[in-house]
Legacy VTK file of the C-alpha trace (Angstrom):
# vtk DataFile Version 3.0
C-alpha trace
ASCII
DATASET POLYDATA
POINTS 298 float
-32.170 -215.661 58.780
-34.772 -215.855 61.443
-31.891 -216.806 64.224
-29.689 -213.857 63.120
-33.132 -211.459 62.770
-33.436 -212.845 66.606
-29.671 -211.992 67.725
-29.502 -208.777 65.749
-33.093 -207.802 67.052
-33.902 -206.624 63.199
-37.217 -207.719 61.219
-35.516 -210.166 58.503
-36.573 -208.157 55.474
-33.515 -206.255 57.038
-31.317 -209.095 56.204
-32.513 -209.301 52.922
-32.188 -205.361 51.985
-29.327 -205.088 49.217
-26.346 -202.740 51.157
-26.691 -199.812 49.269
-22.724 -198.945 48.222
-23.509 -195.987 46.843
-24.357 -193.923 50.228
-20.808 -192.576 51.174
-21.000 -190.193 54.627
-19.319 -186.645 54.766
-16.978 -185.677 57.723
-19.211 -187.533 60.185
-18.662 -185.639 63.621
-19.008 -187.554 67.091
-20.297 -186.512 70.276
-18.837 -188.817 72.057
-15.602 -190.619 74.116
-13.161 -191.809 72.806
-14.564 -194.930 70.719
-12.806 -198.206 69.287
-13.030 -198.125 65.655
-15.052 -200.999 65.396
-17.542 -199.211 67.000
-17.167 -196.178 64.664
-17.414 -198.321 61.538
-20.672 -199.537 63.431
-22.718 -196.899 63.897
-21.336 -195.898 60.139
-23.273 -198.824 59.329
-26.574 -198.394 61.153
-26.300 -194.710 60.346
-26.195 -195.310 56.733
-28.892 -198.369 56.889
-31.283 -195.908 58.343
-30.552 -193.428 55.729
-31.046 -195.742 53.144
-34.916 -196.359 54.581
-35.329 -192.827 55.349
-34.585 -191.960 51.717
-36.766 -194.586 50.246
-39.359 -193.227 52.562
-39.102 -189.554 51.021
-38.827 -190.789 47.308
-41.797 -193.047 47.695
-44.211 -190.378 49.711
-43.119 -187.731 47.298
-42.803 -185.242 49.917
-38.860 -184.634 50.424
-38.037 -181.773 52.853
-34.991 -179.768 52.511
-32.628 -178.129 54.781
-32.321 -174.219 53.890
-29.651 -172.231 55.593
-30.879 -169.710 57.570
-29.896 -166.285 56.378
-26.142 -165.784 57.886
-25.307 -169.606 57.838
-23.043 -171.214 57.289
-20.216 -169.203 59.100
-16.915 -168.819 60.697
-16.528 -168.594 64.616
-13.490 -168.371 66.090
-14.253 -166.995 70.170
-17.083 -168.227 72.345
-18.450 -164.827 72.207
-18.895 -165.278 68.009
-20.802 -168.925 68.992
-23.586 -167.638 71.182
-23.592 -164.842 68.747
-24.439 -167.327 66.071
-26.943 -168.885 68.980
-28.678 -165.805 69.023
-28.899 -164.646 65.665
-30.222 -168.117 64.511
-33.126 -167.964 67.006
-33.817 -164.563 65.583
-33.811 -166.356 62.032
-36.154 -169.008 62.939
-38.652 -166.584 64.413
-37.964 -168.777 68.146
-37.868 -165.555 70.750
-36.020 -166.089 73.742
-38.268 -169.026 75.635
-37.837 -172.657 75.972
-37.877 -174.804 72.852
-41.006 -177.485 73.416
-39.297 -179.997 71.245
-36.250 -179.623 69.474
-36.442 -182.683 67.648
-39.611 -181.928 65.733
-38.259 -177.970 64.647
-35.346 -179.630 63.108
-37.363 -181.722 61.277
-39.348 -179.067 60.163
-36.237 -177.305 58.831
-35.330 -180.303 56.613
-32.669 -182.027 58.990
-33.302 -185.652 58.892
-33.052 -186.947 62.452
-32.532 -191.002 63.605
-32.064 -193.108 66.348
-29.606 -196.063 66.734
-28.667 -197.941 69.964
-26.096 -200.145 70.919
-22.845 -198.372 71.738
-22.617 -196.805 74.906
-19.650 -194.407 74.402
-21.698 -192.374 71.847
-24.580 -189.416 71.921
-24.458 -188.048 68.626
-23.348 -187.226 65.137
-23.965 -184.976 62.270
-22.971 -186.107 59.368
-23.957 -184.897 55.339
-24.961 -187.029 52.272
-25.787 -185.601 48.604
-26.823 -182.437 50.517
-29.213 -184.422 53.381
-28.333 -182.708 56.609
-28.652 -185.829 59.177
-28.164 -185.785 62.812
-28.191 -189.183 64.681
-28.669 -189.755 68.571
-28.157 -192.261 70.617
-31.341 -194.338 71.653
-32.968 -193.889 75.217
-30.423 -190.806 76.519
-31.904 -188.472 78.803
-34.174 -185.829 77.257
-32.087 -182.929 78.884
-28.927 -184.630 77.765
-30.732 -186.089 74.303
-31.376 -181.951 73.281
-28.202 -180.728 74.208
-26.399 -183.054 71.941
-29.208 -182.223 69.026
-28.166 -178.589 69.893
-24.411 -179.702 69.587
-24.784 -181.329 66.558
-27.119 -178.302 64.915
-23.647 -176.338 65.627
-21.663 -178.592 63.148
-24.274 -178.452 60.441
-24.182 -174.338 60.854
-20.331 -173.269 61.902
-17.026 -173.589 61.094
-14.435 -172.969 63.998
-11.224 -171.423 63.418
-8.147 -170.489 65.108
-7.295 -171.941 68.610
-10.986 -172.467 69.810
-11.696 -176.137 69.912
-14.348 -177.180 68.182
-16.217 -179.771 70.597
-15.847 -176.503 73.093
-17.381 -173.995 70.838
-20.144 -176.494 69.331
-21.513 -176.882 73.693
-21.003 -173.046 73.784
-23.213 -172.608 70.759
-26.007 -175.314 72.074
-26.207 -173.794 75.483
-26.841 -170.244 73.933
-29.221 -171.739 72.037
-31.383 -173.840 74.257
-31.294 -171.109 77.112
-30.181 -167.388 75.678
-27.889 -165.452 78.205
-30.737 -163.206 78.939
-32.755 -165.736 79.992
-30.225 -167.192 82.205
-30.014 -164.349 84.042
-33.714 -163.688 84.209
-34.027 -167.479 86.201
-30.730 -166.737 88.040
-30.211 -163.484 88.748
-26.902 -161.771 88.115
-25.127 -162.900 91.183
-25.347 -166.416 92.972
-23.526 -168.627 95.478
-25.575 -171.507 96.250
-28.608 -173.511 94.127
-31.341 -175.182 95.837
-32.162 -178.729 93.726
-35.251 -178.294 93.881
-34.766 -175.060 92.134
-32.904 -176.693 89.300
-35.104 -179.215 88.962
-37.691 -176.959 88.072
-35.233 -175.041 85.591
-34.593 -178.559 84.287
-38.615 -179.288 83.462
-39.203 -175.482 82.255
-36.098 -175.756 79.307
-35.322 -179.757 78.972
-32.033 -178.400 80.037
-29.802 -180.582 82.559
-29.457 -179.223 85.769
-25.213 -179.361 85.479
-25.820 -177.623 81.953
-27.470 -174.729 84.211
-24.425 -174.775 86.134
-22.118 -174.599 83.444
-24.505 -171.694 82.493
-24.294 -169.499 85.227
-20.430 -170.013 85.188
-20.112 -169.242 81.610
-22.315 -165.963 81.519
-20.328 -165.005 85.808
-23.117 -165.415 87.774
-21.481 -167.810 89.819
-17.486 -168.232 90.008
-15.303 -171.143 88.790
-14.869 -171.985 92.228
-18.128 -172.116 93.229
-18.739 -174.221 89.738
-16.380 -176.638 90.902
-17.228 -177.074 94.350
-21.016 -177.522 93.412
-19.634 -180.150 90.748
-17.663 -181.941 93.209
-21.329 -182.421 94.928
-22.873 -183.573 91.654
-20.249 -186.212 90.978
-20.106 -187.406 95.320
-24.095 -187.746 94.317
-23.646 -189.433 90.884
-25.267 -186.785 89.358
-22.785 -186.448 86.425
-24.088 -189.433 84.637
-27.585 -189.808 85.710
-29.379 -186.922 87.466
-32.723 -186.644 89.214
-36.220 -187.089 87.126
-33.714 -188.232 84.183
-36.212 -191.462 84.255
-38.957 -189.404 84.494
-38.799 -186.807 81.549
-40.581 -188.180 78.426
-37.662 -188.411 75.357
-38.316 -186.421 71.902
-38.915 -189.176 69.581
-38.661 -188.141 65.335
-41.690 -188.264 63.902
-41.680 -187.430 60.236
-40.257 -190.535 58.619
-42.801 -192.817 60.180
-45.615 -190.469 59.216
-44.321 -190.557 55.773
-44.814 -194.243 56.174
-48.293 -194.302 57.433
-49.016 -192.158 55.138
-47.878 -193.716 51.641
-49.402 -197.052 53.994
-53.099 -195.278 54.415
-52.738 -194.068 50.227
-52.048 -197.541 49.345
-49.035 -196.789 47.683
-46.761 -199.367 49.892
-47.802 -202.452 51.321
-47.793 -203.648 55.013
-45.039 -205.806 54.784
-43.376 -202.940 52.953
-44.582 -200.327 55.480
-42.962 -202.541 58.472
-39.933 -202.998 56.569
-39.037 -199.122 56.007
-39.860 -198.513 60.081
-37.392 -201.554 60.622
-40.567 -203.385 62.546
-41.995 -206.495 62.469
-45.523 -206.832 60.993
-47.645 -207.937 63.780
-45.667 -205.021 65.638
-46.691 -202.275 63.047
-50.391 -203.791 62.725
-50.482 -203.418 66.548
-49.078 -199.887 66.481
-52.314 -198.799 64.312
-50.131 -199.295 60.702
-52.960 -201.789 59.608
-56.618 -199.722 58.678
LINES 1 299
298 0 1 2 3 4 5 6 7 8 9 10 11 12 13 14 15 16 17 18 19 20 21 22 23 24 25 26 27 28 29 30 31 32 33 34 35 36 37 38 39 40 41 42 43 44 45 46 47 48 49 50 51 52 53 54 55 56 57 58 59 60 61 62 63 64 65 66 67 68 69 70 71 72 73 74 75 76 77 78 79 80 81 82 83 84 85 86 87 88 89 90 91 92 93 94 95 96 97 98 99 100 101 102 103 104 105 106 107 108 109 110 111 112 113 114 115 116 117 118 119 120 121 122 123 124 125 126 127 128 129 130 131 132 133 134 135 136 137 138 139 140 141 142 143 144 145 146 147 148 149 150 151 152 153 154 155 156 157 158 159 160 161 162 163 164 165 166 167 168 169 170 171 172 173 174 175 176 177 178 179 180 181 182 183 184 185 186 187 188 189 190 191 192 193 194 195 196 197 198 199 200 201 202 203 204 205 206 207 208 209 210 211 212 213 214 215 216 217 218 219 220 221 222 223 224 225 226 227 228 229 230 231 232 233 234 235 236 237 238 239 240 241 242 243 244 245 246 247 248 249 250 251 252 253 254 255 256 257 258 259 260 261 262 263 264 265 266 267 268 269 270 271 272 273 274 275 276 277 278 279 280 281 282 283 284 285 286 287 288 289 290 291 292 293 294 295 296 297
């Protein structure tokens, strides 16, 4: 057990955990590549093995938070137009404005989504997926923050909208996320309402301001005409001589959102006495010496 806790890089209590059977996943949807199903029936796995802490977590703190719609949701899209419609009017529903969101990851934990992090397979970003009513969105570890948001945005779209017609989904759910983490308005208020050219520097700063990629600005000012399809693609052909389309500048440097409400449940049913340390490390997948040096012990 302590060889395979090694290989696997997971604490052994891990090993020991009885597979729960009875967590079955609803219409889990990928952002992602194509992916070998092996590596689908993987991140099934982890997905589900971090559900089954999380839950444990929430049962034994007491404190389970649930996902209400917002008032509108769910609904049918079935034109680009009707997903940044549904962008809009769910800012207006969470009281957000038109500004940058600080940290998407902790509002959607407010709202009751569960969010997790798995690592491991490199052909995946995301997925939202349901169980017994548990709205769950899981990202990939260590993406980019700009590129780590977009895909919670992407995923938010799945949990909220159902696409119909000849709109493809995957097309309408980046629509919905881009409307979302910068409103139209707002695009033009950075942009202006015609453009040619973009300094990098410029975007770079755009990038900082709204933890939005600087080729998701791009895509932006295309989408909403302030720059034509031609111009999009020759200032994409630059991003891609540069590399830019799979790593961009300051990627390294932007700090990732990181969930925080499962391990506070943790520390907190830890600090009450009401789990033990071993138990504590176990739930947060951690060895104990790595939890006691994180601050778990008190």
């Amino acid at each position: 057990l302590i060889k395979l806790s090694k290989i696997l890089q997971v604490p052994v209590a891990s090993l020991l955990r009885p597979e729960n059977q009875q967590i079955q996943l609803n219409h889990m949807a990928f952002r992602s590549v194509k992916m070998l199903k092996r590596e689908e029936k993987q991140i099934n796995a982890e997905t589900k093995e971090w559900l089954e802490r999380y839950l444990q977590v929430e049962s034994l703190a007491g404190r389970p938070r649930i996902f209400r719609m917002p008032a509108g949701f769910p609904r049918n899209i079935s034109t680009f137009e009707e997903a940044e419609e549904a962008a809009r009017d769910l800012r207006a529903a969470w009281d957000l404005g038109t500004g940058p969101i600080e940290n998407l990851t902790y509002l959607l934990e407010d709202k009751g989504i569960k969010i997790g992090i798995i690592g491991g397979i490199t052909k995946f970003d995301a997925l939202f997926t349901e169980y017994a009513g548990h709205r769950v969105i899981v990202v990939k570890e260590d993406l980019p923050q700009a590129r780590q948001r977009f895909s919670l945005a992407h995923e938010l779209g799945h949990c909220l909208l159902t696409v119909e017609g000849d709109l493809k989904e995957e097309n309408a759910m980046h629509r919905f996320a881009g409307e979302f983490l910068v409103p139209r308005e707002k695009v033009f208020f950075e942009l202006d309402e015609t453009r040619h050219k973009f300094s990098i520097k410029e975007l770079l700063i755009l990038k900082e301001k709204y933890g939005f990629s600087m080729g998701a600005w791009l895509h932006r000012a295309m989408e909403t005409g302030i720059i034509s399809s031609e111009d999009y693609l020759a200032i994409r052909k630059f991003f891609v001589k540069k590399g830019w389309h799979r790593k961009e500048p300051d990627d390294d440097i932007a700090k990732h959102e990181k969930p925080a409400l499962m391990e506070a449940m943790v520390l907190r049913a830890h600090a009450e006495g009401i789990i033990s340390t071993s138990k504590a490390a176990e739930l947060l997948n951690q060895s104990i010496s790595t939890f006691c040096s994180a601050g778990g012990e008190s």
